[in-house]
VEXDREN-443071 format. One record per residue: residue in one letter; x, y, z of N, C-alpha, C in turn. Coordinates in pm, whole numbers, plus 32768, in hexadecimal, padded with zeros to 4 digits. Example, Ala and Ser with C-alpha at 12.3 -4.5 7.8 and 13.67 -1.06 7.14 Angstrom:
BEGIN
A85277DC7830C84CE7E3E830C85287EB6830C;S85057F1F82C485577F9682CA850A80038313;
This chain:
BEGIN
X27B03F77A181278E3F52A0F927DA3ED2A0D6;X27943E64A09327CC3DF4A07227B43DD19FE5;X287C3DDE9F9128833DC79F1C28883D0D9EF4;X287D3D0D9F65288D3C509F6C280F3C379EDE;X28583BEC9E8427F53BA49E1F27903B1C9E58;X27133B369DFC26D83AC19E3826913A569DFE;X26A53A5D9D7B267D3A0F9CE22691399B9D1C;X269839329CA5268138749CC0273B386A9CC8;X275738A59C4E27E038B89C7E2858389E9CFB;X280539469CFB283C39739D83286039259E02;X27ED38EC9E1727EA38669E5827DE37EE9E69;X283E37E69E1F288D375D9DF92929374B9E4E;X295437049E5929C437079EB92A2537899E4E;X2AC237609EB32AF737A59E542B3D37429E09;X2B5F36F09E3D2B7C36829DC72B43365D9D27;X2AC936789D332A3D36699CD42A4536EB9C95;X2A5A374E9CD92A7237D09C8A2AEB380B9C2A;X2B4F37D09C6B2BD637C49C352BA337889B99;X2B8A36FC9BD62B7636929B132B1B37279AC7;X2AA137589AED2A4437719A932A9937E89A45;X2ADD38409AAF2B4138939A872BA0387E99FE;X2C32381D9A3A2C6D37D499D22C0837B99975;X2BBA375C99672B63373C98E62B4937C9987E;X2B20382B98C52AD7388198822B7038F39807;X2BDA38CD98A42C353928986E2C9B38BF980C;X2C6D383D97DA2CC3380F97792C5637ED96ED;X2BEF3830970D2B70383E96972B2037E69680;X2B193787970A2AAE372F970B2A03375F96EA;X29B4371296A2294D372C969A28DA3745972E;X28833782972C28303783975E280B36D89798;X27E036CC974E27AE361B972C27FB35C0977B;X288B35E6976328E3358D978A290E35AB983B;X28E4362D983D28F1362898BB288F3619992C;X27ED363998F827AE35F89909279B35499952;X27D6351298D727EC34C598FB2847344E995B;X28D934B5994D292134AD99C92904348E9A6F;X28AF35089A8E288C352B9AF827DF34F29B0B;X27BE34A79AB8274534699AC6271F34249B60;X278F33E79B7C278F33929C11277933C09C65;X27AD34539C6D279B34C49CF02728353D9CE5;X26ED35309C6326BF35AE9C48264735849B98;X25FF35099C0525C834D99B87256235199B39;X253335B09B7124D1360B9B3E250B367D9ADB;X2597367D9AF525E536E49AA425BB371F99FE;X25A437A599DF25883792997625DE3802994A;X2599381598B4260938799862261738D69888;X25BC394198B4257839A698F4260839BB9997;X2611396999B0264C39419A1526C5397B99EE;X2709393499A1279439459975278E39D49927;X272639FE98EF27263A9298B5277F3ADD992E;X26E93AD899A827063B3799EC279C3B059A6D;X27BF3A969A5B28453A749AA328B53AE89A59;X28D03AAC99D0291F3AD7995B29003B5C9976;X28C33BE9998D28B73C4599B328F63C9B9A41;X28D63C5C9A7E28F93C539AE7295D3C099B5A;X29373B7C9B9B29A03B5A9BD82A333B139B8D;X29F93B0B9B0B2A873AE59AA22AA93B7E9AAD;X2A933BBA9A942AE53C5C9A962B3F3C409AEC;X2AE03C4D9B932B463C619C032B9B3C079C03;X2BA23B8F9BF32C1D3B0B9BDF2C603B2E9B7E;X2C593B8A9AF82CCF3BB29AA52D133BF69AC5;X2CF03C789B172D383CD59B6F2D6D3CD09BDD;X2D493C3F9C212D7A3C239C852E073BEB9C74;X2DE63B639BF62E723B4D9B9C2EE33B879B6F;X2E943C189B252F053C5C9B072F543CA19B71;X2EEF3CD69BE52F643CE09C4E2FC83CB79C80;X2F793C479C922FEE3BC39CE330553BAA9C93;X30223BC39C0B30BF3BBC9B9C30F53C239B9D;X30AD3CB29BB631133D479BD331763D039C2A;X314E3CF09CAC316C3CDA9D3B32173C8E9CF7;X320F3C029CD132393BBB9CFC32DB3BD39CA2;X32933C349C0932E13C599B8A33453CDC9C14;X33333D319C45333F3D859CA333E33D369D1F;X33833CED9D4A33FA3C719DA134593C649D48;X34483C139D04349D3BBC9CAB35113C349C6F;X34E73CBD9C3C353E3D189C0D357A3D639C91;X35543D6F9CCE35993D8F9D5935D13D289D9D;X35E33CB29D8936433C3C9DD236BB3C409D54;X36AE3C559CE0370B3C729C7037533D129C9A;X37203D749CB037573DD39CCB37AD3D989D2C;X37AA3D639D8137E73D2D9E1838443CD39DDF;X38443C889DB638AF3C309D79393B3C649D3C;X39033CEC9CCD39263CF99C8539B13D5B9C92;X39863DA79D2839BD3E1B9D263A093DF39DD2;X3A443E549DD43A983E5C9E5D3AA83EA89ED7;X3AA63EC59F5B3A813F349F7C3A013F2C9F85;X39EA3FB89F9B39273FEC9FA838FB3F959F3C;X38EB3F2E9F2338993F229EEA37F23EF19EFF;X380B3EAB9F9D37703EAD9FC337323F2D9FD8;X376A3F9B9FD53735400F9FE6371540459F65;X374040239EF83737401A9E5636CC3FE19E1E;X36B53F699E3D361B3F0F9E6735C43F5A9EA3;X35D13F819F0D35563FB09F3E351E401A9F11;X357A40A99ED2353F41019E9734FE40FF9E09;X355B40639DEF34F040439D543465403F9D59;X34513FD89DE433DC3FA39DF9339240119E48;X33CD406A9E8E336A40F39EC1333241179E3F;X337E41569DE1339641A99D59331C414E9D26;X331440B89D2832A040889CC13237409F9CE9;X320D40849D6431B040919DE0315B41189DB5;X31C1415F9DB53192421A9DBF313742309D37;X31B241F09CE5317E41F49C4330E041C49C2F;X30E741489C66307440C99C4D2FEE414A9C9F;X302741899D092F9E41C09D4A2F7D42539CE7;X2FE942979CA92FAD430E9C5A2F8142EC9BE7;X2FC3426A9BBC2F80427A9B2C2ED6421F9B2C;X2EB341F99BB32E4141CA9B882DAD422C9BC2;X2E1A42B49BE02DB1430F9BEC2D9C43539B4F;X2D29436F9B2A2D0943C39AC92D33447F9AEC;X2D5344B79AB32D5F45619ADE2D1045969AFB;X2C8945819AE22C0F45A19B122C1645A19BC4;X2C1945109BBA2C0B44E39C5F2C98452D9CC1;X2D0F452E9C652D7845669CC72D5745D29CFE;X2D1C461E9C9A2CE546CB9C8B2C8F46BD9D1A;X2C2046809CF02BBB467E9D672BF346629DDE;X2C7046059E202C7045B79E522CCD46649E9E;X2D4F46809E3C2DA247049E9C2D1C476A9ECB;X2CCF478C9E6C2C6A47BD9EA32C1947B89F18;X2BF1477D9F1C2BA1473F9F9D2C20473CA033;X2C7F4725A0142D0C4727A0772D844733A032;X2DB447BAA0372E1047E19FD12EB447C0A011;X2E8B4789A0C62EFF478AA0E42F464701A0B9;X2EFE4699A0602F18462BA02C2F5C46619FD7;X2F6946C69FBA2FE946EF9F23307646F09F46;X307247279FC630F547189FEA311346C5A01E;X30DB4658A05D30F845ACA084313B45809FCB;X30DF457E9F70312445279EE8319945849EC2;X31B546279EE3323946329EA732A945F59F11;X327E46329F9E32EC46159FE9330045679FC7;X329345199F8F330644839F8C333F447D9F14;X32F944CB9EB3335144A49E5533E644DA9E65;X340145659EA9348F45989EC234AB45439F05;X349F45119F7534F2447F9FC6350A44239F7C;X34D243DF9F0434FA438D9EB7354943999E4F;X354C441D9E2635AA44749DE1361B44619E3B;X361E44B09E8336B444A59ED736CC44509EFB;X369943D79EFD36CD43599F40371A42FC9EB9;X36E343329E70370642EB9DBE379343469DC7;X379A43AE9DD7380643EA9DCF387743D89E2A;X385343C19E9F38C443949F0438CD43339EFF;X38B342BF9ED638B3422A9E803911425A9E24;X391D42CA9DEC396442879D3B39E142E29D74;X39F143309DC03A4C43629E1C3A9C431A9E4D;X3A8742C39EAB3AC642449EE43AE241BE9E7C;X3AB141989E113AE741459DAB3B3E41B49D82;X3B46421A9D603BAC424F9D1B3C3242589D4E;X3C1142839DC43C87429E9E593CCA41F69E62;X3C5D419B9E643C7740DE9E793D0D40B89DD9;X3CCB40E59D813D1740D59CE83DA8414E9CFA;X3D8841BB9D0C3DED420F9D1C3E8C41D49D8A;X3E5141759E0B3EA0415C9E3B3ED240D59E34;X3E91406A9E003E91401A9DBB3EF440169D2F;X3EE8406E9CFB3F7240929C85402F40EF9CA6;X3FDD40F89D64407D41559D7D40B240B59DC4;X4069406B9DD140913FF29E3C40C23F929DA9;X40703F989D8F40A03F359CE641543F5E9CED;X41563FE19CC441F3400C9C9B42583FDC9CEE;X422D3FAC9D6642AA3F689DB842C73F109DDD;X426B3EA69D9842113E1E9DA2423C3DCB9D37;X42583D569D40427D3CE19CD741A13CDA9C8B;X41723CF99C3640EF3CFF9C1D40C33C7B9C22;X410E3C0C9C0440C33B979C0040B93B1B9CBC;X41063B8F9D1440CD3B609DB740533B849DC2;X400D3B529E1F3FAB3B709E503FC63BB99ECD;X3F523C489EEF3F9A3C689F5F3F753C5E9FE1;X3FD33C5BA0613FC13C05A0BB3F693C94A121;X3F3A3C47A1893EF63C94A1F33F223CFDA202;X3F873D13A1FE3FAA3D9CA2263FD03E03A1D1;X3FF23DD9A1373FD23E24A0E23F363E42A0BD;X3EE63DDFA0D53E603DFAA0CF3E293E84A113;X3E3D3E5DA1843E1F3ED1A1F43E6A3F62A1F8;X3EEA3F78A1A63F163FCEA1B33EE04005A113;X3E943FC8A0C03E384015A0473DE6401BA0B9;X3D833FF6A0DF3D1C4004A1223D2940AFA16B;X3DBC4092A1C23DCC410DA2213DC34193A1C6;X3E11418EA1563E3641EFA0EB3DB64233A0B5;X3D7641B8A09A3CF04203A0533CA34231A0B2;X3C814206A1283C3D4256A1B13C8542D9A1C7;X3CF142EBA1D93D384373A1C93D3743E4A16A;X3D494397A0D43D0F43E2A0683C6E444FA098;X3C0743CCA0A03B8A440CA0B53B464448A137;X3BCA4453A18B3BD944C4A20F3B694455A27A;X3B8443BCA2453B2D4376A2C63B98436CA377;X3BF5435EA3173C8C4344A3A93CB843E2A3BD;
């Protein structure tokens, strides 16, 4: 089956599709875009842009807003990473599992979930068992920042606070908190 569009539009480069796009999505007229795209698409009519604006403008808005989920997604998970110390690429990644998971249940309707365990009910226990792995992984994350801060404040107490600390105080928080969470 082929959802490929095939209007005057449609096939127009994508360059040409992009402008008619932008145009439409900053409230250009009909007319005006029309006239835009006159050079490439000198038969174009309103009718045209009805059924574009219906359709392949849809899919280019949703495609947009993805790519802005996507990129809003990165950008807060390279901040998580910055921000924090320790696990924290592992902190990142369960954000971005956690959105992932989110982004796929909530664009099922309950209807369709219903049908969907139905038809193969052993898919029910695939979505709990990840959500418990992401559960526990959020939790042994905030486990290990806690264990990271906990030893971090016994090292403070013997510590001038305004050194920075050297490799081997580094590593011996590092060792502490691996021990804490029974990794050593």
């Amino acid at each position: 089956m082929n959802n490929r569009r095939t209007g005057k539009i449609a096939r127009l480069t994508q360059e040409w599709r992009e402008i008619v796009n932008t145009m439409l999505l900053d409230g250009a007229t009909y007319a005006a875009v029309i006239e835009r795209v006159k050079e490439v698409c000198p038969d174009l009519a309103e009718q045209n842009l009805t059924n574009w604006k219906d359709g392949g403008y849809q899919d280019w808005l949703k495609l947009r807003q993805r790519l802005e989920d996507i990129r809003f997604k990165r950008d807060m998970a390279m901040e998580v990473v910055k921000a924090n110390d320790g696990g924290s690429i592992h902190e990142a990644a369960m954000i971005e599992a956690g959105a992932q998971l989110y982004e796929v249940i909530s664009e099922f309707d309950t209807a369709s979930i219903k049908e969907l365990l139905i038809e193969a009910p052993e898919n029910y226990a695939h979505i709990v068992n990840s959500l418990a792995k992401l559960s526990k992984g959020t939790l042994d994350n905030q486990k290990y920042r806690d264990a990271n801060t906990k030893a971090r404040e016994e090292l403070q107490k013997l510590r001038n606070p305004h050194q920075a600390l050297n490799e081997d105080e580094r590593k011996a928080i590092v060792d502490k908190v691996d021990e804490i969470l029974g990794l050593k």
